[in-house]
N, C-alpha and C positions, 0 to 999 in steps of 0.2 A: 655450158655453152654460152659467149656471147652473141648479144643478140643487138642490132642498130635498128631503131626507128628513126628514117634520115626523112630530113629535110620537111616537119608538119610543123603546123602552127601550133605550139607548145602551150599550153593555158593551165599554169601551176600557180594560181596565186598564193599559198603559203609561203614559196619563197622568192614571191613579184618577179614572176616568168609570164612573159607575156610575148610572143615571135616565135618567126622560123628557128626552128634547132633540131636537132638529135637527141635523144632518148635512149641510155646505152642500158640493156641489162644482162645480169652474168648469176648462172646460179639462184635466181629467183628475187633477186634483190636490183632494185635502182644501183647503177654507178657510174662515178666521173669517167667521161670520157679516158678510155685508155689510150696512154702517149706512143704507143708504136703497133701494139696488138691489133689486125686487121679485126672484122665482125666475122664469126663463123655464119649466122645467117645478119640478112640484110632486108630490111621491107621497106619499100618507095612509099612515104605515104606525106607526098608531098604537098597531094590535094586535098590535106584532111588536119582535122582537128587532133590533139593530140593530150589529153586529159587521163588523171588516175583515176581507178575505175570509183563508179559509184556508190554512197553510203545511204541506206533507208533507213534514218531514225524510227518509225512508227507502220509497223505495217505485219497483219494478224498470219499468220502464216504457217503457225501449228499451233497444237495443243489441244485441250478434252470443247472445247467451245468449235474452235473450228472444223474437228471430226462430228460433230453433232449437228452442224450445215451441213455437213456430207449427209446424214444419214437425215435429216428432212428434207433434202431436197434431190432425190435419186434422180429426177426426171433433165434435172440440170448437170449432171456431172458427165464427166468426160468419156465415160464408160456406154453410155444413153446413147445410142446409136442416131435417135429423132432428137436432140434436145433443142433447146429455142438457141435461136443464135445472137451472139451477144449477150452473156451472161455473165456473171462472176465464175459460176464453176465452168462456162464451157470457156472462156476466154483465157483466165488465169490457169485452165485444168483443173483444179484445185486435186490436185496427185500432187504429194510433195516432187515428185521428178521432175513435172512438168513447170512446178514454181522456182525450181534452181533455172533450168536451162530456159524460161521466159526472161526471169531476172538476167542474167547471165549475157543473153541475146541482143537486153538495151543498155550493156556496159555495167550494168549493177553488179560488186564484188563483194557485199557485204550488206546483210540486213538485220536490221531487229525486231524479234517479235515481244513486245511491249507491256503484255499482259500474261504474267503466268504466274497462277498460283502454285504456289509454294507445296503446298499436300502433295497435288500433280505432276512437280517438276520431271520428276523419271518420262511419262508418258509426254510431255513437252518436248523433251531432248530427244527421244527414240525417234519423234519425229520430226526434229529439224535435221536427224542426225541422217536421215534419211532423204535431204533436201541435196542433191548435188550442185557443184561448181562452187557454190557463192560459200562464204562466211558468215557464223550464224553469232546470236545474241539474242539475251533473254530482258526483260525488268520484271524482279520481283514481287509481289503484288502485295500491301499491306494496307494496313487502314482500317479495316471493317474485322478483323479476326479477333476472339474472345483474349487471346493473352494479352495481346498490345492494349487496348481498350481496358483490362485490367489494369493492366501497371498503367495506365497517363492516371483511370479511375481514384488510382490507391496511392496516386505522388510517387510513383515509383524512382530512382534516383534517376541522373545522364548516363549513368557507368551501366546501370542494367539494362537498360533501355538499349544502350548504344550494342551492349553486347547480343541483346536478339534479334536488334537489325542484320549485325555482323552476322549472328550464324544464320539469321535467316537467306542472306545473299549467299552467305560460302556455301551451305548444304545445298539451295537449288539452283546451283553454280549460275546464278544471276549476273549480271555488270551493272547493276544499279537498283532502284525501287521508285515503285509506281504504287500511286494512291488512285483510288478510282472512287469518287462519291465520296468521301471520305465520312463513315460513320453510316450511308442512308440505308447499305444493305444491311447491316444490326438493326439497323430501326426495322427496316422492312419486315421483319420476323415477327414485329411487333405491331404491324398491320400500319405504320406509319407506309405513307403514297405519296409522301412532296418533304424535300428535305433540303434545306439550304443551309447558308455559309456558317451563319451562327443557330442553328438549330441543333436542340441536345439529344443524345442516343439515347429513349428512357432508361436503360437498364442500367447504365455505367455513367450517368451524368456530365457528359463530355458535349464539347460542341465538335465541329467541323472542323470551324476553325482550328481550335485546339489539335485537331488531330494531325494536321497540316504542319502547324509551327512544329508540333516536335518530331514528326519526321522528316522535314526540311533541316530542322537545327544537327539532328542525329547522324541523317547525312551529310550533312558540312563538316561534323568531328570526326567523322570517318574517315575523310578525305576521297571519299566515293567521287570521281571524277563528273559524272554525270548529276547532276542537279536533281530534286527530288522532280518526279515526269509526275505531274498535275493531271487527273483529270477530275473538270471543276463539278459542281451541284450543277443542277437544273437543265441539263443540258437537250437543248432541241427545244427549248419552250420559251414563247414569246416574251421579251422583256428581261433572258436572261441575260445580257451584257452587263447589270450590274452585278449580278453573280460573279461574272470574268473580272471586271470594278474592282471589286471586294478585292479577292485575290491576289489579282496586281500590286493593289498597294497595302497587301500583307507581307509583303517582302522584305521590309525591311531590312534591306540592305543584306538581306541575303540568296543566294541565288537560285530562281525556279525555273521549271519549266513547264509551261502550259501546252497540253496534249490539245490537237485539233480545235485549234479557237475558233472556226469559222462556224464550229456548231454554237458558239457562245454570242454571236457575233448581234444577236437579235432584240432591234427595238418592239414599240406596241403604236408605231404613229400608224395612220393611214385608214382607210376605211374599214379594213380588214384586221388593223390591231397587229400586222404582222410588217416588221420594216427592216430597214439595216441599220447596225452599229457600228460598223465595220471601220468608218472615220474616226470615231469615237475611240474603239479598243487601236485603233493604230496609233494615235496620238498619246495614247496611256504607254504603249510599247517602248514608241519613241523615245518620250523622257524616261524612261524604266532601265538603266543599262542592266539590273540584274533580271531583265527577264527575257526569256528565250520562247520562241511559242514556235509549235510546227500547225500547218493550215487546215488539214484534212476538207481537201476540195472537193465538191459534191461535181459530177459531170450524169450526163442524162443517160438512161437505160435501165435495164435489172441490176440488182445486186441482193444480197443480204446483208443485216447488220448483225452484227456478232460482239458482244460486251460484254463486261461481268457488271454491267450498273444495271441491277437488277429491278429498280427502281424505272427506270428510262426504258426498260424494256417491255416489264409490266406495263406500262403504259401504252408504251408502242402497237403491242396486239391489234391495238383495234384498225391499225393501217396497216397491217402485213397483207403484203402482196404477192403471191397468192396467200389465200386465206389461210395461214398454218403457222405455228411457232411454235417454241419449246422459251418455258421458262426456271431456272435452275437456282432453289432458295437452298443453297448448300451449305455448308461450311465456310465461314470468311463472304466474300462476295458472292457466290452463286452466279448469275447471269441470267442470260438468255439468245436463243438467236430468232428473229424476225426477217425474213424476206422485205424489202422493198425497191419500188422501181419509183424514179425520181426521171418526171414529167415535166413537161416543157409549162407548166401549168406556173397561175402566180406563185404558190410556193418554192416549188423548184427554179423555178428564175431567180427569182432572190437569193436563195442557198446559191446558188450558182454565182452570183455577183458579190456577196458577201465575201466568199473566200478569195475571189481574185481581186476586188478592193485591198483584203488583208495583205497579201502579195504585193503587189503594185504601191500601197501607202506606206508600210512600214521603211523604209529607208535604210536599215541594213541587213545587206543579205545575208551577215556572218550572225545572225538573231533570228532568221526566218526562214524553217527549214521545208522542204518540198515533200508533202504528204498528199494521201488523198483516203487517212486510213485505211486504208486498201483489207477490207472491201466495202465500207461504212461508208463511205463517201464518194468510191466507185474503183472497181478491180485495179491493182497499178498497170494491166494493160494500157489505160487510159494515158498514162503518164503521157508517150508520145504527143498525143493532141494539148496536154498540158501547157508542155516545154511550148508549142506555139503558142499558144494565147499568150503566155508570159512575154514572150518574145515580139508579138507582130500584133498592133494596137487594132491592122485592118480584118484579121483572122477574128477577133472579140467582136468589133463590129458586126462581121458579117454575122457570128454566131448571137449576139444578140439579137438582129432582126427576125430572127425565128423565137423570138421567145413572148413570154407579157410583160407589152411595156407597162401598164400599171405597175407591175412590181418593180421593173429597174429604175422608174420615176423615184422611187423609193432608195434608191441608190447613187453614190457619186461615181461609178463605174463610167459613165459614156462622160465624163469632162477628166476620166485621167488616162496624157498620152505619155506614162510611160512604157519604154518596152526593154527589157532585162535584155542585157548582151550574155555573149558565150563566157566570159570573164566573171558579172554575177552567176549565171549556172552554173559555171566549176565552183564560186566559192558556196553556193547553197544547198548543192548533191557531194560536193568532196570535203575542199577544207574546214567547212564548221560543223558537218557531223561529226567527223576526226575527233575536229578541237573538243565538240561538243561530249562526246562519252570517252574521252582520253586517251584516243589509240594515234598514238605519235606513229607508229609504223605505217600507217594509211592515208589516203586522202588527200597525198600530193607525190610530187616526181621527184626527190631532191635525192641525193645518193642516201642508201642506208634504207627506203622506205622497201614493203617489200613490193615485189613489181606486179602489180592490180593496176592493169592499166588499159585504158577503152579508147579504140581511136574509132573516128567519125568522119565521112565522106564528105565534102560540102555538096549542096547541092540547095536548091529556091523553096524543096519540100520537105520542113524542117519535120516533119512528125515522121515522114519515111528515112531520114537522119538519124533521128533515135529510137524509130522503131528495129532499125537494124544497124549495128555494130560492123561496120565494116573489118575491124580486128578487136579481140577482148583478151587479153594476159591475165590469169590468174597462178599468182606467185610463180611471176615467169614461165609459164606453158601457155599456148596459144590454145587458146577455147572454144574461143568462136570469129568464122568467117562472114559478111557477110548477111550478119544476120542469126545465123543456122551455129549450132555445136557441132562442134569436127572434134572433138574432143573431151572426155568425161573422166572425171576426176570428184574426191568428196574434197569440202570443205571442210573448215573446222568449227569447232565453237568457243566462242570469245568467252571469257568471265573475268572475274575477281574471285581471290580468295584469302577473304582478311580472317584473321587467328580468332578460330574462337573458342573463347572463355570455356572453361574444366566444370566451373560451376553454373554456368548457362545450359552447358549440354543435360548436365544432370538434373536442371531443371525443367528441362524440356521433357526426358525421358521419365519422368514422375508426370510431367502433364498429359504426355501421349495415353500411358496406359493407367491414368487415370479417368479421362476425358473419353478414349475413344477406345481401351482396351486391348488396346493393343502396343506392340511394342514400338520404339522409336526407331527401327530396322526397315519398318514396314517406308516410311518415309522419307529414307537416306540411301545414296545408292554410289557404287563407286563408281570412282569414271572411266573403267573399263567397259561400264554395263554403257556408255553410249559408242565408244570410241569406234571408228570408221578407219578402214586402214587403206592407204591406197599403195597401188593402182587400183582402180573403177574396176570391180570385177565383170566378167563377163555377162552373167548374170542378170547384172543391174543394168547393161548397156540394152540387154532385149529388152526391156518393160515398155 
């Protein structure tokens, strides 16, 4: 079927489309306008914005952490006939169906969930595979697990090293690796509670840092598209922006990225010892061209946090809101989840102004990607009120006046009047995630891409804009009208799958059933065991 999207304001900056035009698709795919062939269907969407649908670098959305918020907090899910309103599970659902077709609804066609360990991956996939409309993706979780931390301990070569990263992404069909803490949940086993950049793991006499460089370096020889995804020491505790400091200018010239910096963002000025860095880590960004940070913006209400910094969570306990948590000293990083609600109080102002200084100062949007770790920072429902504040310096205002000015005293938030146009939105939800995890087929309109594409009403109320999708295309099927799914379909899941080594496997499978006695089956799974076949069965349409 062709299909015309005539006469919207076209906003592809990948390939510096900016104006009225047409949007032709045929088969599922972007194409140049055809020279004689009429449109079999035709949509006027002349009073609207006209953008490839959206990409969520960082946002928790399956896996054994976020099934264990399900089951502590029964009284919030969506199933809870009474639950409190405005919540992570009642807002987002947190039912994988209802996280495709919310995503889905504000043009979102593609998400990542950023934290999955590798033992777990089967139980990860089952349930993103179970997530409809959008397009899924994993980062593999390394750093803290007994083998790696062996070989950095033993000088192990690049060649073996590179080879366990490699089969650790192709087995839990990953698109990149993430480091969380790097080293502090090994220490944690060993009763260590504070763990920074150059502090050593007792058991394997490794720093942090160390662990950092070589799977930054690892992934660079890969050619892993996606940059090693950072997530730094110390995070939530005051004074950590030299933590983030540190970091930064461990890059050396090679390229990172730093997971939700506005938790890093934190000075110790003020009466309270608790202030912003947030000018400070923008000005390090700045000059940094090899560093990529996403925000993870804290907005006010419930939520839980959900991590494998087991460290950061063990701590957290003592502010979980309601009083309940779960903390998980497992294999590799373990975690935990913690309920919290983030209050109009001095802390929550600040967290709240830190991450939209980070936004607003950093200066290029193809470097600064649009998070809210969702749910760590507040559910991606929230996103809609985001995109405003980003946008309209009076919308910040107003929501500042309800907050403690003491703390945004603490802040250069009320002297900066920038406000992001639709042109930086498309490049900071489309073409730099794209760029960012290497998917040339997404994230713009140019022929050849495939047709993920979100169009937008205009209108004065920008959060009812993208709170509902006036039209959503996923790979050329119309998805959603309006707002609403008119149409159900699975997505896929993105990976990599680099070659791996004959004599890595078999070292693996000597560790598995050495180590945990069982065999290396238990932990591999084919990709038949997730695959989703469409059409949307019937089935899946009642839930």
């Amino acid at each position: 079927m062709l299909i015309r999207l005539a006469g919207g304001d076209v906003l592809d900056p990948v390939n510096a489309v900016a104006g009225k035009g047409d949007v032709w698709i045929k088969d599922g795919i972007i194409v140049e306008k055809p020279l004689s062939k009429q449109a079999d269907k035709t949509f006027d969407v002349s009073d609207c914005y006209v953008l490839a649908g959206a990409i969520d670098i960082h946002s928790h959305i399956g896996g054994g952490n976020v099934n264990t918020a399900r089951l502590l907090l029964p009284e919030q899910h969506a199933a809870h006939l009474e639950r409190p309103a405005h919540t992570p599970l009642s807002n987002a659902g947190w039912s994988t169906f209802s996280t495709g077709c919310l995503y889905a609804g504000m043009g979102f066609t593609t998400v990542v969930e950023p934290a999955m360990s590798p033992s777990s991956a089967l139980h990860t996939h089952l349930e993103l595979a179970d997530i409809p409309i959008i397009d899924r993706a994993t980062l593999a979780i390394l750093g803290n697990d007994d083998f790696l931390l062996s070989m950095i301990r033993d000088n192990a070569s690049t060649a073996m090293i590179d080879d366990y990263v490699a089969w650790t992404v192709s087995m839990s069909r990953g698109l990149g690796v993430k480091v969380i803490n790097a080293g502090a949940a090994a220490a944690f086993k060993e009763n260590v509670r504070a763990f920074s950049f150059d502090d050593v793991v007792p058991s394997y006499g490794v720093s942090s840092r160390r662990i950092v460089k070589t799977l930054q370096a690892s992934v660079g020889r890969l050619g892993i598209p996606h940059p090693l995804h950072v997530h730094c020491n110390n995070l939530g505790i005051a004074g950590n922006a030299v933590t983030a400091e540190e970091t930064i200018r461990a890059t050396e010239g090679q390229p990172l990225h730093l997971a939700h910096l506005q938790f890093y963002g934190y000075g110790t000025e003020g009466k309270r010892g608790f202030s912003s860095q947030a000018a400070r880590l923008a000005e390090l960004v700045n000059g940094n061209p090899d560093v990529t940070i996403d925000v993870g913006q804290v907005m006010f209400g419930q939520t839980v946090t959900i991590s494998s910094d087991v460290i950061r969570q063990f701590s957290g306990m003592k502010t979980a809101n309601p009083r309940k948590s779960i903390i998980i000293d497992g294999d590799g990083n373990g975690g935990g989840i913690v309920p919290y609600k983030y209050r109009k109080d001095y802390s929550g102002s600040l967290q709240w102004a830190v991450g939209l200084e980070l936004f607003l100062l950093i200066t290029d949007p193809w470097r600064v990607f649009f998070t809210t770790d969702h749910p760590n920072g507040a559910p991606f429902t929230a996103y809609p009120e985001l995109f405003e504040l980003l946008m309209r310096r009076d919308a910040r205002a107003e929501k500042m006046a309800e907050l403690d000015a003491t703390a945004l005293e603490l802040t250069t938030l009320s002297s900066i009047s920038r406000e992001y146009t639709m042109e930086e939105i498309a490049v900071m939800t489309r073409g730099a995630p794209a760029k960012l995890l290497g998917l040339a087929d997404r994230g713009h309109l140019g022929a050849g891409a495939i047709a993920d594409v979100a169009v937008y009403r205009k209108g004065a109320n920008l959060q009812a804009m993208f709170r509902d999708a006036a039209l959503v295309f996923k790979d050329g099927d119309l998805v959603v009208e309006n707002g609403a799914v008119t149409n159900y379909r699975w997505g896929k899941t993105l990976r990599l799958d680099p070659p791996a080594d004959k004599a890595m496997i078999k070292r693996m499978q000597a560790y598995h059933e050495d180590r945990y006695g069982l065999s290396l089956d238990w932990f591999t799974f084919p990709d038949s065991a997730i695959a989703r076949p469409n059409p949307f069965s019937e089935v899946a349409c009642r839930r």
